[in-house]
N, C-alpha and C positions, 0 to 999 in steps of 0.2 A: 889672251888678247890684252894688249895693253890700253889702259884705260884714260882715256880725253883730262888733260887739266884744264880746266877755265877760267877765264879772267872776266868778269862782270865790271864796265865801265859805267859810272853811275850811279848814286845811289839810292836819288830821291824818289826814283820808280821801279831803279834794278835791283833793289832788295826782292820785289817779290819774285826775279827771278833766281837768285842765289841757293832760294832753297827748294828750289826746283831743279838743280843743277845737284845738288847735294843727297836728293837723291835717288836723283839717275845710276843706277847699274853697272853705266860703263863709262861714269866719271869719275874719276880720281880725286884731285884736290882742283877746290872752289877756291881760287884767288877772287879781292873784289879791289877797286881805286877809286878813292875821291882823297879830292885834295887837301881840304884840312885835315892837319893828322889828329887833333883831337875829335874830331867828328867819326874821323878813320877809324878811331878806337874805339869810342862807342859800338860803332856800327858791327865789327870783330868782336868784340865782345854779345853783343846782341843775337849776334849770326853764327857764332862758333869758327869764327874763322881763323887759323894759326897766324902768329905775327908773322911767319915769313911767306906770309900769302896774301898780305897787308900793303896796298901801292900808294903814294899819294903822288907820282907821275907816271903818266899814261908809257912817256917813252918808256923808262925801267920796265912797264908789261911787256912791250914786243922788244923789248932786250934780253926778257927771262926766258932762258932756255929749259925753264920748267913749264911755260903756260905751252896748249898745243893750240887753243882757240881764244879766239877775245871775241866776246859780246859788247856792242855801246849801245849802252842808250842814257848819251847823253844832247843836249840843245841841237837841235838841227842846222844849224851854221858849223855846226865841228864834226858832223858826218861824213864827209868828203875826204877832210885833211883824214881823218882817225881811223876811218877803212882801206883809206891807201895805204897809208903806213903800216898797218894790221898786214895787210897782204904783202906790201915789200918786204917784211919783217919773216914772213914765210907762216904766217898763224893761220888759222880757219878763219873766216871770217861772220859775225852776222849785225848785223845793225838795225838800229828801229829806223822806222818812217819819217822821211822819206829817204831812200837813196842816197841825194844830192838836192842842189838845187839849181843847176845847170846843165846841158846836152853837152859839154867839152866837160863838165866832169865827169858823167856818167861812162863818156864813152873811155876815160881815163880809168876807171874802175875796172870796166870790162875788161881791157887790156893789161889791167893788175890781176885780174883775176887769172885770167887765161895764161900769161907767163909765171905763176908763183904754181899754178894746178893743185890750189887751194880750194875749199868750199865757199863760197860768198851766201849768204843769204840775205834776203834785206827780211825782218821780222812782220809782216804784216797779219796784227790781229784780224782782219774785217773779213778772210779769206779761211779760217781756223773758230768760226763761232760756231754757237751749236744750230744758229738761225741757218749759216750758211751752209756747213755740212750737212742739213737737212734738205733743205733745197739742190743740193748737191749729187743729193743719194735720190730724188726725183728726178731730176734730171739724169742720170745715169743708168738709172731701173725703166726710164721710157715714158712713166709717165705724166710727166708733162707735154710728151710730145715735142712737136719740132718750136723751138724758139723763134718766136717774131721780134720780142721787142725786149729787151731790158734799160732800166734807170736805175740811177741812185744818189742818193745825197749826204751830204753831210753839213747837216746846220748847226753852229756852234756860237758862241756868247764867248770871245776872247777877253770879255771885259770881268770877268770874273778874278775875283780877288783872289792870288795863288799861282796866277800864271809869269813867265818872266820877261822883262823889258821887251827882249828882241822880237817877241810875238806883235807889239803893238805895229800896228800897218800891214802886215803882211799879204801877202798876195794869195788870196783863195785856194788856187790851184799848183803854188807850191809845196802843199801839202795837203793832195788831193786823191791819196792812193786809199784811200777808207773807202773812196765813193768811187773809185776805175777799178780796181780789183776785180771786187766778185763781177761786173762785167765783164771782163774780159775772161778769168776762169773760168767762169760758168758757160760759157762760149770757148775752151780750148785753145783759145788764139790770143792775137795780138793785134794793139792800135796800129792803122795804116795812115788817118789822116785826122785833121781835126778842126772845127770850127765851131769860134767860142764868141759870145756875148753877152757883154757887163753890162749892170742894169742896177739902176741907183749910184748912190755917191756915200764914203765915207767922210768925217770930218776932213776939212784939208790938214790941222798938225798929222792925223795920220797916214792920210795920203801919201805924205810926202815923204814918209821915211823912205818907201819903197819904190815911189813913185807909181800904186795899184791907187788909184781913184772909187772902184768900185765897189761896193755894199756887197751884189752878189754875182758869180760868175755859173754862166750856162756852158755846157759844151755837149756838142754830138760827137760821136765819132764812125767815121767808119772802121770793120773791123777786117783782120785780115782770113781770105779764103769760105766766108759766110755772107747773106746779106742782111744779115742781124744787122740792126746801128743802135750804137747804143747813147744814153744822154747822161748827161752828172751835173747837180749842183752843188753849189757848194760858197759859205759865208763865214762869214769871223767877226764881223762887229756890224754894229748901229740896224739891225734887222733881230726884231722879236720874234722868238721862236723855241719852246723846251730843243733840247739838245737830240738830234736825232742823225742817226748815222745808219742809211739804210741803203735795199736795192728790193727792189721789184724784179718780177722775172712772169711774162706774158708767154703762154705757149698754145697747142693747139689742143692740147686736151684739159689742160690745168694750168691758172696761174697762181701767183701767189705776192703778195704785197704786207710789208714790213708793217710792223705797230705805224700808224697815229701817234697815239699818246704811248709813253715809255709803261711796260706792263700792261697794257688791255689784250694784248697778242696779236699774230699775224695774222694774214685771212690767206683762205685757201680758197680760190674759186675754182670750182669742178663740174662746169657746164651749166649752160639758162644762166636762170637767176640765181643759181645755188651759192654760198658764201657759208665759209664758217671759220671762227676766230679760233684759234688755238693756240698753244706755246711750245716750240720745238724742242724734243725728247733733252738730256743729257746726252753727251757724246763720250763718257768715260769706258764707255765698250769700243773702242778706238787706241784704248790708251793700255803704254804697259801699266802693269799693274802699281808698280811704286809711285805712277803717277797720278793717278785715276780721280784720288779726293782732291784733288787743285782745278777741276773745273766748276767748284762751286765755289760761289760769289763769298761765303764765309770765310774762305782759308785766306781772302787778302789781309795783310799786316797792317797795311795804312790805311784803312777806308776813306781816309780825310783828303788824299791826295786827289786835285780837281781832275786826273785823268780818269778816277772813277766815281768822283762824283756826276760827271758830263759822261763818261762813258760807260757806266753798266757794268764795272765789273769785266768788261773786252769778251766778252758771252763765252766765257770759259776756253776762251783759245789759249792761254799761253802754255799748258802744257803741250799742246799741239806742238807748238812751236819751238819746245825744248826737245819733243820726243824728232822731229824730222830734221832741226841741224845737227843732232848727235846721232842719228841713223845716218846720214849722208856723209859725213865724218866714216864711222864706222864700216861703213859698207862701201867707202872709196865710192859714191858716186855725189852728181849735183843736186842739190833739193829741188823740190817742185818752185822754188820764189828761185831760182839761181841769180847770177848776176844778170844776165840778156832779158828774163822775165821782167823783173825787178827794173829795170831800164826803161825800159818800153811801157811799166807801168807809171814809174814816176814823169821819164820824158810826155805822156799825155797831156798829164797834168801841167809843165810848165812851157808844152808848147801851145797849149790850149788857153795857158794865161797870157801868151803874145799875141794868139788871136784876137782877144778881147781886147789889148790892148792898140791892135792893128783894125779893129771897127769889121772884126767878122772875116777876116781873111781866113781861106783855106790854108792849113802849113801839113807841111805834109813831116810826118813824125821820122826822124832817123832810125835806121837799121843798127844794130848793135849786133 
């Protein structure tokens, strides 16, 4: 069988996917790209990467008839351009969060994906932790029973020192797939409609980059073919609050609801008044075996970097995430995040933020 080359777009976070990539089974050679070539070297150096597997432009990646996939995860405004190109170029494609950050782009992707009959995946940690494959695997085994109700949010502090320009103003629910996700998996479907509600005010300089006024953004949604509805919040600045990125899941025999405070554990409620706190098992019995020690929070290289400082380490999903775009790859089929998922998970989010910006309008979410 012939084995996957990859290209890692990225470096200030896609290091720690490089050598997860490295070593995969039934990957080949680990290309990586960032722009400064002295940084480039280091970083080769650092990584064990061969110089002719060394990019400092993205185009030369999907010009190299050696890469068969590209990985970005680079700024969320170059997601859109970087995954099109990835798939007109004929590569696998996968991308961090979010998507896009438009319904004419999304639906632009889709239509790259399905003419190139390439793999798309968008990378979504929040759906691959070990909190959520455990809830996962109750739900599935029966018992939680039938779902009534799921939430989730994702509170964040963007004024932390570490983050980059383009963050400052930005719009909640443009990058709201942390907090839509496990609602919508955990439920088998997909968003039908949505109605959103901002509530407070950011400074107006930040306001106005974006033209998002709003502190924090609420949204229900309806889901498709259940009468589950689900809700997500979700904030970036001027709103005190430790960093928590979670989802609740209410059922008929059993719910279960996400830490409070980061480390005290979740709670399991299992009838009456019964509650008990706990912390959900590892997930490295999931995983092949050369990947298996990367869901623990020690094997990260940067610990410094604010996405695990604010984010815990991503609850040991990313090999998840390496082990299913190079299965889907491998095995000629779509991953579970394909491009239509992935769609319909980001489009909630930004048409939930024109809700709020339209004073609670219903918008009914595009088909992909």
């Amino acid at each position: 069988m012939k084995k996957v080359n990859v290209a890692v777009i990225g470096m200030n976070f896609g290091k720690e996917f490089v050598k997860l990539y490295q070593k995969h089974p039934n990957v080949g050679k680990v290309a990586i790209c960032q722009r400064n070539p002295e940084a480039l070297r280091q970083t080769g150096k650092e990584l064990g990467i061969e110089e002719s597997m060394q990019f400092t432009s993205f185009d030369d990646v999907c010009a190299s008839k050696e890469i068969d996939a590209i990985h970005i995860i680079t700024p969320i405004l170059d997601h859109y351009k970087q995954s099109l190109a990835s798939l007109k170029a004929g590569k696998h494609t996968a991308c961090t969060v979010p998507m896009a950050t438009t319904v004419d782009e999304l639906k632009d992707l889709c239509d790259a994906q399905e003419k190139s009959g390439k793999v798309y995946m968008m990378m979504e940690t929040a759906v691959y932790t070990r909190e959520y494959l455990y809830v996962k695997h109750l739900a599935e085994s029966g018992q939680l029973g039938r779902i009534q109700l799921v939430r989730g949010s994702h509170m964040q502090d963007m004024g932390l020192t570490g983050w980059p320009e383009y963050w400052l103003g930005f719009p909640p629910f443009w990058y709201g797939t942390h907090a839509i996700s496990p609602l919508l998996m955990i439920n088998q479907t997909q968003a039908e409609s949505v109605i959103g509600h901002g509530s407070g005010h950011i400074s107006e300089d930040l306001a106005k980059r974006y033209g998002s006024p709003f502190a924090c953004e609420t949204l229900t949604f309806r889901l498709k073919d259940t009468d589950v509805v689900a809700e997500a919040t979700r904030s970036l600045y001027e709103t005190v609050r430790q960093y928590r990125e979670s989802f609740d899941v209410y059922g008929t025999k059993m719910s279960y609801e996400w830490d409070q405070i980061a480390e005290e554990g979740s709670v399991l409620f299992e009838g009456g008044e019964s509650a008990r706190r706990f912390h959900a098992p590892d997930t490295d019995d999931l995983l092949i075996d050369e990947l298996k020690p990367f869901t623990k929070r020690e094997v990260i290289l940067n610990k410094e970097n604010v996405s695990f400082i604010q984010g815990s380490g991503h609850g040991g999903s990313h090999p998840h995430l390496v082990q299913e775009f190079i299965a889907s790859i491998v095995e000629e089929r779509q991953p579970l995040l394909n491009a239509k998922m992935s769609a319909n998970i980001t489009a909630a989010g930004i048409c939930g933020h024109e809700s709020c910006i339209r004073g609670g309008e219903k918008i009914m979410i595009p088909k992909f």
